[in-house]
KOLTORLO-433618 format. One record per residue (C-alpha): z, y, x; residue number from 1. Coordinates in steps of 0.2 Angstrom, whole numbers, always signed. Layout:
BEGIN
+-------+-------+-------+-----+
|     Z |     Y |     X |   i |
+-------+-------+-------+-----+
|     Z |     Y |     X | NUM |
...
+-------+-------+-------+-----+
***
This chain:
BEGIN
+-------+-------+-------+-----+
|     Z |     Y |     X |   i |
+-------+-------+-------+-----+
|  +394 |  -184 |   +45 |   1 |
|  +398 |  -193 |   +62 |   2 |
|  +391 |  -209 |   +59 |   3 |
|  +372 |  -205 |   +57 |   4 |
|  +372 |  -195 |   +72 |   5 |
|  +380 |  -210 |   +81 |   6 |
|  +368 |  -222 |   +76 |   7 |
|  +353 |  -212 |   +78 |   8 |
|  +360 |  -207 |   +94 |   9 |
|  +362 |  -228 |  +100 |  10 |
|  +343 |  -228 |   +93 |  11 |
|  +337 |  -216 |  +104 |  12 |
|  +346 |  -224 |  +119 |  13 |
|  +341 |  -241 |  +113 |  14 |
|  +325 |  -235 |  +113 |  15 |
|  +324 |  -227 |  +127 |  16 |
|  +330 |  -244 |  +137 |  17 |
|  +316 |  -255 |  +129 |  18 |
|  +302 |  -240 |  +136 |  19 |
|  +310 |  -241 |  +152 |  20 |
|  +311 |  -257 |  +155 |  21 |
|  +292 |  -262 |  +147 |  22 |
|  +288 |  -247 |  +160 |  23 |
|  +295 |  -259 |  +174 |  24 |
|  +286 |  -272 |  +170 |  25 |
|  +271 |  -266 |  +167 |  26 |
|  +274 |  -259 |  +185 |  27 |
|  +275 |  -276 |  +194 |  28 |
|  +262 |  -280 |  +186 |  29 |
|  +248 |  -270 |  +189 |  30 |
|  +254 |  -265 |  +207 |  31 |
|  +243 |  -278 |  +216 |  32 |
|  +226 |  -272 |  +207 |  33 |
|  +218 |  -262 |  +216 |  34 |
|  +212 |  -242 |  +209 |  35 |
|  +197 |  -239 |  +209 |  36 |
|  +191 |  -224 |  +197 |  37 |
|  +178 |  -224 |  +183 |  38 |
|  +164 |  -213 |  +180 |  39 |
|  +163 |  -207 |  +162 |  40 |
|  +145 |  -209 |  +159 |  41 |
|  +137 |  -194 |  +148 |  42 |
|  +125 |  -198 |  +135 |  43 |
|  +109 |  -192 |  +137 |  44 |
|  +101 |  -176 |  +129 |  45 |
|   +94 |  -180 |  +111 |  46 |
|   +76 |  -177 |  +109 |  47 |
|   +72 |  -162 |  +100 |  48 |
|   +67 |  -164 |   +84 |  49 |
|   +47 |  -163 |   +80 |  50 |
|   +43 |  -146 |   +71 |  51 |
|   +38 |  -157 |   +56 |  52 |
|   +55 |  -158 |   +51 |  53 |
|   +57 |  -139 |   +53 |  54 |
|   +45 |  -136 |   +40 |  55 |
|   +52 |  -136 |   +23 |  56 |
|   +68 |  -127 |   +30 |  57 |
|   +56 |  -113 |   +40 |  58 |
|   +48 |  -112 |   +23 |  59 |
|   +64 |  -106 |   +14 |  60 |
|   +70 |   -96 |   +31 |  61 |
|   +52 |   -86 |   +28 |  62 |
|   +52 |   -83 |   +11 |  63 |
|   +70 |   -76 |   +11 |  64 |
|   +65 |   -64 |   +23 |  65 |
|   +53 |   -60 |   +14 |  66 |
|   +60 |   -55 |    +0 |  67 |
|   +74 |   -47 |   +10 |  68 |
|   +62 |   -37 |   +18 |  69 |
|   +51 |   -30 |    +2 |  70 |
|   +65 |   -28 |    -8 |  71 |
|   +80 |   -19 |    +2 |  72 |
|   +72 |    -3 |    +5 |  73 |
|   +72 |    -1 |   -15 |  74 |
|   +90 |    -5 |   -16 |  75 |
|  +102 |   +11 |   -15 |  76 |
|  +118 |   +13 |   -10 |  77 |
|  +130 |   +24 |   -24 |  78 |
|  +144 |   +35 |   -20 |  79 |
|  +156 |   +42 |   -34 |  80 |
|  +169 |   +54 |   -35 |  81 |
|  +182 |   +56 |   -47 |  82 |
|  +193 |   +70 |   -49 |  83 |
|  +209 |   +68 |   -60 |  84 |
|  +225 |   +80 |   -65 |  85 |
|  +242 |   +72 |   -65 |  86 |
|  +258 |   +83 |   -69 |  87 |
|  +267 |   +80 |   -53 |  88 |
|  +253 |   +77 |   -40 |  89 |
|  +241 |   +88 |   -48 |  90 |
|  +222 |   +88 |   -44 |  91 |
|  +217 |   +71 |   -35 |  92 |
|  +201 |   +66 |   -31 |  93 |
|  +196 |   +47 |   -32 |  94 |
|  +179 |   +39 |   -23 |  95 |
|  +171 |   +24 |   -29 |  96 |
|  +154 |   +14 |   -24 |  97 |
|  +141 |    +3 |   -30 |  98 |
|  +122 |    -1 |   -30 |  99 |
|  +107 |    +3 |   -38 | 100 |
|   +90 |    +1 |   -38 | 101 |
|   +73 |   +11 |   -38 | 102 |
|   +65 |    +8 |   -57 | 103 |
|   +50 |   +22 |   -55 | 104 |
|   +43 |   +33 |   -43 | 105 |
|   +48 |   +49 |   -50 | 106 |
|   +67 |   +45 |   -46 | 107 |
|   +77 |   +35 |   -59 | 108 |
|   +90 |   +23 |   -52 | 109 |
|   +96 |    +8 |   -61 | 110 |
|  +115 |    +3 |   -63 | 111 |
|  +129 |    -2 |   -70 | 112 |
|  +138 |   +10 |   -83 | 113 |
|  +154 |    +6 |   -76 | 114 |
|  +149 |   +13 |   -55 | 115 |
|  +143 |   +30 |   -63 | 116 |
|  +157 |   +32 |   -78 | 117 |
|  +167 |   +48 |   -77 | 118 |
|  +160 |   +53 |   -61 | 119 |
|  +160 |   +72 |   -57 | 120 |
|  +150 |   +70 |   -42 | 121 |
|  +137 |   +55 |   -39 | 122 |
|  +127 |   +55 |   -21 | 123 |
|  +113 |   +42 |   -17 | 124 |
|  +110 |   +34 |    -1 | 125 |
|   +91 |   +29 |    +3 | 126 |
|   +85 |   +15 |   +13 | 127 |
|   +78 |   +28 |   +26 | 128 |
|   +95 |   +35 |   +30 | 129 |
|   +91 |   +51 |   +16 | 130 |
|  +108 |   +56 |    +4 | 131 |
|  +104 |   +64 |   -10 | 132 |
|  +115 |   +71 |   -26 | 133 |
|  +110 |   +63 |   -42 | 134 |
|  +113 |   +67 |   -60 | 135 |
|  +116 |   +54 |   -77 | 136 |
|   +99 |   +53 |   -85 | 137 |
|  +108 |   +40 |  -100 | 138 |
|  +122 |   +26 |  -101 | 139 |
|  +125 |   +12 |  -113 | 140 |
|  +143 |    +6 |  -113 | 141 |
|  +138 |    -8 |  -122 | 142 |
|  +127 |   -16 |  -111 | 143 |
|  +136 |    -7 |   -95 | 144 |
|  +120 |    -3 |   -91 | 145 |
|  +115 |   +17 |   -84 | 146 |
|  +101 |   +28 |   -77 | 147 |
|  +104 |   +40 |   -64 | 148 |
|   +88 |   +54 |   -57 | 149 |
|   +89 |   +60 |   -38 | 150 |
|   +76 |   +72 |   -30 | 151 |
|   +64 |   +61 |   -20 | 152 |
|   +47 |   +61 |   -15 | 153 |
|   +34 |   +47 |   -24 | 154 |
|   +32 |   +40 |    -5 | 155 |
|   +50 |   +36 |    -1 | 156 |
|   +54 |   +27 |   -19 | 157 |
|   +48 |   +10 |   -21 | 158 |
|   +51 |    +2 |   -39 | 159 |
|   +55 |   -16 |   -39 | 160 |
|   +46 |   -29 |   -50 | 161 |
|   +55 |   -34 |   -66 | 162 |
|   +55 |   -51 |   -71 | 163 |
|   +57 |   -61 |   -85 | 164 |
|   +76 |   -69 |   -88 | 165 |
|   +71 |   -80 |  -102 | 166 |
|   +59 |   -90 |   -88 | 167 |
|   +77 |   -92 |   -79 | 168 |
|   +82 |  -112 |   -75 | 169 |
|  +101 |  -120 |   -70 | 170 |
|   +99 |  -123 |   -52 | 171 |
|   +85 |  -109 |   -47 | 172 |
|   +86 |   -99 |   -31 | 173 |
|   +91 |   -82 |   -33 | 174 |
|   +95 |   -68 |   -20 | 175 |
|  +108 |   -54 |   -22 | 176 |
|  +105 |   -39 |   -13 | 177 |
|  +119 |   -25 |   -13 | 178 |
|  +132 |   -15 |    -4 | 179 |
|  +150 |   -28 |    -5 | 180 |
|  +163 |   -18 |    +0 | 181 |
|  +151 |    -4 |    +7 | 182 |
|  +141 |   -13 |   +21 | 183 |
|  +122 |    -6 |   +15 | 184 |
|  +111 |   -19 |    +8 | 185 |
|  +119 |   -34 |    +9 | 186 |
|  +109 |   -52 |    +6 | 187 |
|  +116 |   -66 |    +0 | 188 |
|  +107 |   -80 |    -9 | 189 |
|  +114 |   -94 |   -23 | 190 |
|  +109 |  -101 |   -37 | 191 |
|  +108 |  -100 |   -57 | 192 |
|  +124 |  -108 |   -63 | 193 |
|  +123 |  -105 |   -81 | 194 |
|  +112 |   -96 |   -92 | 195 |
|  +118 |   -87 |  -109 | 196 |
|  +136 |   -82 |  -107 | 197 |
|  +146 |   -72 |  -117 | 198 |
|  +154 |   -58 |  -108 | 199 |
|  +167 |   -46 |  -113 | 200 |
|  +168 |   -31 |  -104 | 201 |
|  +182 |   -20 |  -100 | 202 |
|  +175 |    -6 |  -113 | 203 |
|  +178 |   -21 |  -124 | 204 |
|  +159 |   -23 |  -127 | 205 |
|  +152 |   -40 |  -129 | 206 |
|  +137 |   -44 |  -117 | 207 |
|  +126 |   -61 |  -123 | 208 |
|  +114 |   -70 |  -113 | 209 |
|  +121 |   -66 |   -96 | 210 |
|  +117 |   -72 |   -80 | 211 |
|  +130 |   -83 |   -72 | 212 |
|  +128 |   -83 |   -51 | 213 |
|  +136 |   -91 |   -34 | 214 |
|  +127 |   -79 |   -27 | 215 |
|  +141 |   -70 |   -18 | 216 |
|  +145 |   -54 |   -26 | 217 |
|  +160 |   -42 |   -20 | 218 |
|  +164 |   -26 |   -26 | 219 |
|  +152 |   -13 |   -21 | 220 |
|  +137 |   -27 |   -27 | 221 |
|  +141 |   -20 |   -46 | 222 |
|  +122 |   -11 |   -52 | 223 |
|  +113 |   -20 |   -38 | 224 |
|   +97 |   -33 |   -42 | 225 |
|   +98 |   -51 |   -43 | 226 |
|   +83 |   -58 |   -38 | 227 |
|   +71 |   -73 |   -38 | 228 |
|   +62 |   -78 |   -23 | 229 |
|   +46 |   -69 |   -29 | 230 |
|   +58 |   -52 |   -26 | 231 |
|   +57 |   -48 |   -44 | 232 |
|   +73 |   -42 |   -53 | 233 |
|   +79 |   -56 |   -68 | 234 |
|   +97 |   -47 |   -69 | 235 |
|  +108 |   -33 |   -64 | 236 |
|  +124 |   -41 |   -55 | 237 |
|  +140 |   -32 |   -65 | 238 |
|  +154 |   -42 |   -63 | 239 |
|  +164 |   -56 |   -55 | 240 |
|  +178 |   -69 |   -61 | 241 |
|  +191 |   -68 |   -47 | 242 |
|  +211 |   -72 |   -45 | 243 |
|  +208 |   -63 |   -29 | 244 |
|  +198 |   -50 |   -31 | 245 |
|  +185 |   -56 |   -22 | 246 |
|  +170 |   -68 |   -24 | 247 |
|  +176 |   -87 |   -30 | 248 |
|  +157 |   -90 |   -31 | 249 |
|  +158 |   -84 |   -50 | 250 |
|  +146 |   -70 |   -55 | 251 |
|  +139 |   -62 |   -68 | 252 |
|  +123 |   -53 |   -71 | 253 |
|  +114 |   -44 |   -87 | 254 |
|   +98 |   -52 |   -89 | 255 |
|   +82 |   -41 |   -84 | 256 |
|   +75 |   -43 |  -101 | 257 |
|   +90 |   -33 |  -108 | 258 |
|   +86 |   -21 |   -95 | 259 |
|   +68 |   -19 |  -100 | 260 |
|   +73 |   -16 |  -119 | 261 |
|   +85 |    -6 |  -114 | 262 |
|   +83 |    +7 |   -99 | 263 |
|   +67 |   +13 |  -107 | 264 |
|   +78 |   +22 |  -121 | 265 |
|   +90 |   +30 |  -107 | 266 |
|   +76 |   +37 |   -98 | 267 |
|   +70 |   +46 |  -114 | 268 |
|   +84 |   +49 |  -124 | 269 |
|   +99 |   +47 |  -114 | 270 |
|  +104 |   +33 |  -124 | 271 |
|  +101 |   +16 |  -134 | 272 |
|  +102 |   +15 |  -153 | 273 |
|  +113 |    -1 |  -158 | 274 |
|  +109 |    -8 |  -175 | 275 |
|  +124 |    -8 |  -188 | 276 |
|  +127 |   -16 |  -204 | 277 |
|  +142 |    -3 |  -206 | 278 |
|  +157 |   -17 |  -210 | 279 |
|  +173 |   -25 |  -203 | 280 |
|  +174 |   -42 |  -207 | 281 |
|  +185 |   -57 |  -203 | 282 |
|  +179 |   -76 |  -200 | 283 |
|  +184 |   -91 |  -211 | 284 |
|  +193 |  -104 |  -203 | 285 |
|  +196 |   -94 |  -188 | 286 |
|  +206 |   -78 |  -193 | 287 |
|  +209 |   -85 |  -212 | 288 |
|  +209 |  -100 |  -222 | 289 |
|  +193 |  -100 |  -232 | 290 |
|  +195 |  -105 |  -252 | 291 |
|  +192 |  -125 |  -257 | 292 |
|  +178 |  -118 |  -266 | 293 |
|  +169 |  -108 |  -256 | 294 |
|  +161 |  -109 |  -237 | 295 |
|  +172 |  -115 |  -225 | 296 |
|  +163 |  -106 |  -213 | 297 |
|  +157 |   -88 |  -215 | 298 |
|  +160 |   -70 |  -213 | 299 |
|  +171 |   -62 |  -226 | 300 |
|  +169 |   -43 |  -227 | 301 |
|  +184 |   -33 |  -228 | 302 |
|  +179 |   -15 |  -226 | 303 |
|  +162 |    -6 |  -227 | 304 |
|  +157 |   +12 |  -219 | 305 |
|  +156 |   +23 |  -235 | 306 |
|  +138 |   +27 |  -237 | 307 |
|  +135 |   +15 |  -222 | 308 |
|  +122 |    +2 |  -224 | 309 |
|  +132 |   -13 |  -232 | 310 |
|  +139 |    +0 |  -246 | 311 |
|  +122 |    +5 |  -249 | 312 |
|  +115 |    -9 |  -251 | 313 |
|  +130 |   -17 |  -266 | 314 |
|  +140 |   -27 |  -253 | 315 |
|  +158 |   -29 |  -258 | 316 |
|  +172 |   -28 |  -249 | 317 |
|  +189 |   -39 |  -251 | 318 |
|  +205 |   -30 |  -255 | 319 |
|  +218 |   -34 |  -243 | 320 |
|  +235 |   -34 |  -246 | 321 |
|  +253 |   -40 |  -238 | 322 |
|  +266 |   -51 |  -248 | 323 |
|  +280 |   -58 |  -242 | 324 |
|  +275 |   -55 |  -227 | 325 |
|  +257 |   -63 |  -224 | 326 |
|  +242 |   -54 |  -229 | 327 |
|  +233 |   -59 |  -247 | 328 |
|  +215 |   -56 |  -250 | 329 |
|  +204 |   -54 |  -265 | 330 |
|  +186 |   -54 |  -267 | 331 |
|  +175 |   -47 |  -255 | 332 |
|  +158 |   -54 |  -251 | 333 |
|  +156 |   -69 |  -238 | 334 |
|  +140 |   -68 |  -225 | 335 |
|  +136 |   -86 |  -223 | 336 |
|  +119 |   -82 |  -215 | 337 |
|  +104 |   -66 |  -208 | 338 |
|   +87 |   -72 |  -208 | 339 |
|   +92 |   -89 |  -213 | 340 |
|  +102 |   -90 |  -196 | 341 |
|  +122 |   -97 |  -201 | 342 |
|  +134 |   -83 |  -197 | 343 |
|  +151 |   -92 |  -191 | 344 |
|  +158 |   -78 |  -180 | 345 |
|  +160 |   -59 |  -176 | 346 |
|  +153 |   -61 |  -160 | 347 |
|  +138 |   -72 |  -166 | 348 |
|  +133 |   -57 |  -181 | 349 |
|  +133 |   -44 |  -166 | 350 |
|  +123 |   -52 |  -153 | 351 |
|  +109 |   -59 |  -166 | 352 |
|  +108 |   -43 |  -173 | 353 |
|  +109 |   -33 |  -157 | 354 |
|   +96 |   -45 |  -147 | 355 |
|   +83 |   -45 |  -162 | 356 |
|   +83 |   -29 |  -172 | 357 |
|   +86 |   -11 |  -171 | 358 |
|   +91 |    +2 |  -184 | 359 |
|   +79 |    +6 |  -200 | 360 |
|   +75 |   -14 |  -198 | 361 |
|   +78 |   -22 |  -215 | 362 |
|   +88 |   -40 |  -215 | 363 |
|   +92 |   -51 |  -228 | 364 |
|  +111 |   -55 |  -230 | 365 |
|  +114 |   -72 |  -237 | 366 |
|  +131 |   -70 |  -245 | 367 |
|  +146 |   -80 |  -257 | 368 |
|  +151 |   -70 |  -271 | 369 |
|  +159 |   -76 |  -287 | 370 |
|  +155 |   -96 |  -284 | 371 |
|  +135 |   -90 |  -281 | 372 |
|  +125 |   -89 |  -267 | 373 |
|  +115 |   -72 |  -267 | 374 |
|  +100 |   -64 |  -254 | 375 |
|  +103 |   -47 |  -254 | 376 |
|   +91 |   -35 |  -241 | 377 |
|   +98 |   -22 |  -230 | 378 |
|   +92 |    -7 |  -221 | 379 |
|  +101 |    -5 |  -205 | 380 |
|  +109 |    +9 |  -198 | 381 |
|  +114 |   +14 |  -182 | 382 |
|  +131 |    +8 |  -174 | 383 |
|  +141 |    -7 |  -166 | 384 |
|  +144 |   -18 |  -183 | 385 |
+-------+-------+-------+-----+
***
């Protein structure tokens, strides 16, 4: 343990000798030059640039502003409060916030599902300063889409514009306005980073098509319009992807077009009508082996809602079973297509269906069943399968 102390000790003397004595000579030798002190000499100013240069970026400045300034007196900020009972601390009362925005002049508020879900007491704060209570007109937890109503006059509620998400291009301008964390009608721009994006939600819905943002988005944005540079909506901004908690430049919006199917249903009936086909099924090659003589890819129906429309229409279910441990199936029909369109996942059967059709539409089910392939038609229902 001595000895590399000592000899890093001799270094640091040895050292120390050699600066010294280079400090001496160095000494001697510039001791009969005379000093005589420099001036630093400043570089001049730059030339400011000629407004030509300015242009293109003036342009973008003004039509952010503009779009800033026509749209953020239609976004609102949301308040909630939850009340819940717990055995030892008893009633507790919970806030939450979000955005929204104006969608017609006799009051309806556009959100998310998820900012107005089991709120006992909702409150609205206007552009101008005015809070006002609201009430849940309709809410789809599918689409995590809802409707809320305040009390306003015609004169202080300006709808925005609703675009069109299918005119949406990777790498387009858009504009996030919202309330992050609270702070009222917050801008912040990005651009498209994806386009048709499956999302699941935490109600376990399955949202297609989506929107996917840099735009910053925090919480608080949720139920707040994305925008294009025209200021029209083309989604509603409904989640972020974050370690953190906080915005990685990863967001998610539901596409305006959704919203245009949708909201008009909420308004009217409180809800959205989902089209079903009334079965459970499981996918080949993904959740079981499929038979050497059969599709390789395909839907295989396991169960079907008595008196639902699968049952009604002859579809079969398999039987399911469990031997030795691992399940054994026999029979059951196997949706290879709809419409002609291939069927290879759960996921893919709910979003064509839910994105084309609605119930008492009649579709034609291609299915395998005993070696032959058959097109049977059937009447949807109402539902989530």
């Amino acid at each position: 343990m001595r000895r590399p102390m000592i000899i890093l000790m001799g270094l640091v003397v040895f050292s120390s000798g050699l600066l010294l004595g280079a400090a001496a000579v160095f000494a001697r030798m510039t001791a009969a030059i005379p000093f005589a002190p420099q001036r630093l000499a400043l570089a001049a100013t730059p030339t400011p640039l000629p407004e030509s240069v300015y242009n293109e970026l003036n342009a973008y400045d003004q039509i952010m502003i503009n779009v800033y300034e026509r749209a953020s007196p239609s976004v609102v900020h949301i308040t909630t409060r939850q009340t819940t009972t717990d055995w030892f601390y008893g009633v507790t009362a919970r806030e939450g916030t979000g955005s929204g925005f104006v969608y017609d002049t006799v009051g309806h508020i556009v959100t998310n599902f998820h900012v107005v879900e089991n709120a006992a007491e909702l409150n609205v704060l206007l552009a101008n300063g005015d809070s006002l209570p609201a009430q849940v007109v309709g809410t789809d937890r599918y689409y995590d889409l809802a409707v809320i109503h305040i009390d306003a006059p015609p004169d202080v509620l300006t709808p925005l514009e609703l675009g069109d998400s299918s005119l949406l291009r990777v790498g387009q301008t858009v504009v996030a306005i919202g309330n992050p964390f609270g702070l009222d009608r917050t801008l912040t721009t990005g651009v498209v980073s994806a386009l048709g994006r499956q999302l699941e939600t935490d109600s376990g819905a399955l949202l297609g098509q989506v929107i996917q943002t840099d735009a910053a988005i925090n919480p608080g944005n949720s139920g707040g319009p994305l925008l294009d540079t025209h200021g029209r909506v083309v989604g509603i901004n409904t989640a972020i992807n974050s370690p953190s908690g906080g915005s990685v430049g990863i967001g998610f919006a539901v596409p305006v077009n959704v919203v245009k199917r949708v909201v008009p249903d909420l308004v009217s009936a409180g809800r959205y009508a989902h089209p079903s086909l009334g079965i459970q099924v499981i996918e080949l090659g993904a959740e079981i082996t499929p038979a050497a003589g059969g599709p390789q890819q395909g839907l295989l129906i396991v169960k079907t809602d008595a008196d639902g429309p699968a049952s009604n229409a002859g579809l079969q279910a398999a039987e399911v079973g469990i031997r030795r441990g691992r399940y054994v199936v026999a029979g059951g029909d196997i949706i290879v297509a709809i419409n002609g369109q291939p069927m290879t996942s759960r996921n893919a059967m709910l979003l064509y269906l839910d994105e084309n059709f609605r119930p008492g539409d009649t579709v034609t089910l291609t299915i395998f069943r005993n070696g032959q392939l058959l097109d049977v038609p059937v009447s949807l229902g109402e539902g989530y399968m």
